[in-house]
C-alpha positions in Angstrom: -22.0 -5.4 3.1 -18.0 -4.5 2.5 -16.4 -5.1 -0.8 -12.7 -5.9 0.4 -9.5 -4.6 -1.4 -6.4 -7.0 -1.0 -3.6 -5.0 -2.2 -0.1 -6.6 -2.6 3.3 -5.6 -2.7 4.6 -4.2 -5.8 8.3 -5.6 -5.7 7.5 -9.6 -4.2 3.5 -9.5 -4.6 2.8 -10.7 -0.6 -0.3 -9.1 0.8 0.3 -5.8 2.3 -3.6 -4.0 2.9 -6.9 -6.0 3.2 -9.9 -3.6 3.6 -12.7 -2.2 2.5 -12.8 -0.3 -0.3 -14.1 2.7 1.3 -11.2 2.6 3.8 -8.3 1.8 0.9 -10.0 5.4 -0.8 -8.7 7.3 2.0 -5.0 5.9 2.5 -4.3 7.2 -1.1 -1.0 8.6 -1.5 0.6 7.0 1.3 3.8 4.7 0.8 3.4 1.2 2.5 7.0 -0.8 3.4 6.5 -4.5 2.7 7.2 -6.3 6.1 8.7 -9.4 3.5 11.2 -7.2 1.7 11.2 -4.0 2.8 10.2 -2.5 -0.5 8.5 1.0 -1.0 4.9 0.7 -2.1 2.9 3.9 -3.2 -0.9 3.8 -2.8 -2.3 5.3 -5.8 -6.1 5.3 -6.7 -6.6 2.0 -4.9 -3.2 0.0 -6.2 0.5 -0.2 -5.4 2.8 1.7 -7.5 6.8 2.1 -7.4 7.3 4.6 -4.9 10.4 7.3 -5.8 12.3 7.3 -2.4 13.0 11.2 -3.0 8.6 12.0 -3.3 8.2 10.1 0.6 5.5 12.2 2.2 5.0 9.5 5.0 5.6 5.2 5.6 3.3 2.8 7.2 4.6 0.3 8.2 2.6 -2.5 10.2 3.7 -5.0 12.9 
């Protein structure tokens, strides 16, 4: 049985991520835009930080 991660925006706190844990684990260091306010989210050891605009290595964004 999963144990689900439900990660949320940094800036406006709307869900961005809901997956397993073992799935969040491997998305680390990616930055996530928030479809409700376009806001930068950093994945860092399974949470969203404030993402530095000049340290981008990639976006996801979904649709």
């Amino acid at each position: 049985m999963y144990k689900f991660t439900c990660l949320r925006c940094y800036n406006c706190n709307s869900v961005i991520i809901n997956l397993p844990e073992s799935e969040v684990e491997k998305l680390n260091g990616l930055t996530f835009q928030c479809e409700c306010c376009d806001y930068l989210n950093l994945l860092s050891n399974s949470r969203f930080i404030e993402a530095a605009k000049e340290n981008l290595k990639s976006i996801c964004s979904f649709s």
